[in-house]
Phi, psi and omega in degrees: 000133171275104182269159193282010194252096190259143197279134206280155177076351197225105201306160184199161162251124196301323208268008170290305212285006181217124213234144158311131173247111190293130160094014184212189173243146174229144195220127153237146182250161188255296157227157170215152188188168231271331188254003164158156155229182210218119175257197169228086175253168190229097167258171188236183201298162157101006201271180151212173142264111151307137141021117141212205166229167193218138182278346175296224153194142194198121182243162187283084204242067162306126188227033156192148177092168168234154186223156150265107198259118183239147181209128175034045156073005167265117202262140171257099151303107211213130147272182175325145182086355188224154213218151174212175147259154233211101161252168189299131189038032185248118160001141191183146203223133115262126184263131164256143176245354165232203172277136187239198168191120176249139150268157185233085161282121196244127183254133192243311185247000000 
């Protein structure tokens, strides 16, 4: 059974801690804390985030699937394995293009 809770001390793999929803996003968060967290998503294919801004700076880490990462409108195609940053009030877009799975680590201070 899946919980929003991940468990301390006890090594884990991201992309096991998290299940796919046809036709949706599924976000578990991993930790938060006052200078920043670190979720877990799950998109299934064909999802997206629009277009938005963040006050943060925050990065991406796939770690199953392929995706569209678009930053100030220039777009990065990525697979498993591959990490990008995210600055802070800059536009920002995710396309999934197959069923993917990402962690977001968003740094706040």
């Amino acid at each position: 059974m899946e919980t929003n809770k991940f468990n301390n001390r006890k090594p884990f793999i991201f992309r096991n801690e998290i299940d796919y929803s046809e036709g949706g996003i599924v976000s578990k968060r991993v930790l938060e804390k006052s200078a920043g967290n670190v979720s877990l998503f799950a998109f299934d294919q064909g999802q997206k985030l629009s277009e938005h801004t963040a006050p943060f700076d925050a990065m991406i880490q796939v770690v199953e699937g392929e995706a569209e990462i678009v930053i100030g409108g220039e777009p990065n195609r990525m697979t498993a394995g591959e990490t990008i940053i995210m600055p802070a009030n800059i536009p920002h877009a995710v396309n999934s293009i197959t069923r993917f799975k990402m962690v977001l680590t968003m740094i706040k201070a």
